[in-house]
C-alpha positions in Angstrom: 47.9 -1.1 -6.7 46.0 -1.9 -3.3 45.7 -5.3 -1.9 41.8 -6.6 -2.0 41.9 -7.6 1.7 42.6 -3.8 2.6 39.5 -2.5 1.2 37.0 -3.0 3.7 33.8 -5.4 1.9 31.2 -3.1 0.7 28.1 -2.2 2.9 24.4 -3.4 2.2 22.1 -0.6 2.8 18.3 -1.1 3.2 16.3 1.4 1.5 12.8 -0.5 2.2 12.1 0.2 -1.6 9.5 -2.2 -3.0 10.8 -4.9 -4.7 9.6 -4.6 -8.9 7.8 -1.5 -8.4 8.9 -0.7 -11.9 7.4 -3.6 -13.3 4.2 -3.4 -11.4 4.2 -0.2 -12.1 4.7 -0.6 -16.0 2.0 -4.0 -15.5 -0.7 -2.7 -13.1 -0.5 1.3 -12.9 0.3 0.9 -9.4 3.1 3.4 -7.2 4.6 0.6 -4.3 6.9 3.1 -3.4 8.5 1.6 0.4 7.4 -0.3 3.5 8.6 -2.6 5.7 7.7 -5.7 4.2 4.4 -6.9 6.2 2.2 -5.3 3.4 2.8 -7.0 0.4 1.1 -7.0 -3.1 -1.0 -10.3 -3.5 -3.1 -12.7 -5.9 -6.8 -11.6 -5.4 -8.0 -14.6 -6.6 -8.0 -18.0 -4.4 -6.9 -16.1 -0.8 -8.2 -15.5 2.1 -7.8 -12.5 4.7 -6.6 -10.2 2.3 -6.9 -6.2 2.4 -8.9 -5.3 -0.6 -8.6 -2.0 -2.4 -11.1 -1.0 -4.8 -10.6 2.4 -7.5 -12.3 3.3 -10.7 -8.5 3.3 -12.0 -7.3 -0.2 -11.4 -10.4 -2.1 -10.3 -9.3 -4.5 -7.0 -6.1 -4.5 -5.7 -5.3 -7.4 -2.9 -2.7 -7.0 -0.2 -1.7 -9.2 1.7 -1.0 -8.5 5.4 1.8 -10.4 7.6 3.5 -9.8 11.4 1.8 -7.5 14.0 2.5 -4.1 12.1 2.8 -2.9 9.0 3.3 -0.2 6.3 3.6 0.3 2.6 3.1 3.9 0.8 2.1 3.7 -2.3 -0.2 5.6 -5.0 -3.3 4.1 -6.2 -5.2 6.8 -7.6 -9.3 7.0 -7.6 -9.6 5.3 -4.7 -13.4 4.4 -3.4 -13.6 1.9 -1.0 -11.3 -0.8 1.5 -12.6 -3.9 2.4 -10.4 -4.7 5.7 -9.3 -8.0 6.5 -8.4 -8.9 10.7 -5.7 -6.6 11.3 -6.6 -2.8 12.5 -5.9 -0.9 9.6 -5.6 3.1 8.4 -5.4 4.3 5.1 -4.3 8.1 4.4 -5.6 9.9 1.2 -5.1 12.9 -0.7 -7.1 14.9 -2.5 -5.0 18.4 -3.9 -3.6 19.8 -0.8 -5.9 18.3 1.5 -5.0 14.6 3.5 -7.5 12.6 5.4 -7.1 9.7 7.1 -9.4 6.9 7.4 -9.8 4.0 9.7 -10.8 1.1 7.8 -13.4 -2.0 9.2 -12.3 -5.1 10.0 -13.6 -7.8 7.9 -15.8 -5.5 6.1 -16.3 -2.5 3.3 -15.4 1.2 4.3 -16.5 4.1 1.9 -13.3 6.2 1.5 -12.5 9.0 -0.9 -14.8 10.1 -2.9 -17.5 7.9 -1.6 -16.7 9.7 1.9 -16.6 12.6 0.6 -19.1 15.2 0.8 -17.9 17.0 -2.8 -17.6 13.3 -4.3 -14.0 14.6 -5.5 -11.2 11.9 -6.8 -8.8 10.6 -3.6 -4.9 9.0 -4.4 -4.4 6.4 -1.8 -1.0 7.4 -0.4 -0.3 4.9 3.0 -1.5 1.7 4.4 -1.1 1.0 8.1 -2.0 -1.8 10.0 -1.7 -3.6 13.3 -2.7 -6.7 15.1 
């Protein structure tokens, strides 16, 4: 038998998993896989300043954007357009084997994936950056 106070407490490890992505997923069809916690799944409705993400497969998605940088990756598939809010923002796509990256306005609509595309073809959002 070994005495409680000589085991050492046990350690907290941060994996930056996204908190519920089960249930989101199971809800809204959306991958949060990790980020750091400045990019952060939010109410479209009623908001202001929020990082809009439009695809034929889920309709809008709102995020919204805190601190001076931030990251989340994620899969939203069928991804068309990003309306950006104030921060400077990047979104990275993939299409097969092929990745693009695309620098998104500020404050208004970008055409990304298959409306940037020459051969129109279906784009998974993979990673949202941003930066003040």
């Amino acid at each position: 038998m070994a005495a409680v106070a000589d085991e050492g407490p046990g350690y907290a490890i941060e994996d930056f998993g996204y908190p519920n992505a089960d249930k989101i997923l199971a809800e809204r069809g959306i991958t949060l896989k990790r980020g750091d916690g400045h990019i952060t799944l939010a109410d479209c409705a009623g908001a202001t300043d929020l990082l809009e993400v439009w695809s034929r497969a889920n309709d809008k998605i709102c995020f919204r954007v805190t601190g001076t940088t931030g990251y989340l990756t994620l899969e939203i598939p069928a991804v068309f357009a990003v309306r950006g809010n104030s921060y400077t923002t990047q979104v990275d796509m993939t299409t097969g084997t092929e990745a693009k990256t695309f620098d998104v306005n500020k404050n208004a609509w970008t055409p990304v994936g298959e409306s940037a595309d020459e051969q129109g073809r279906d784009f998974m959002l993979m990673e949202i950056r941003t930066s003040r």
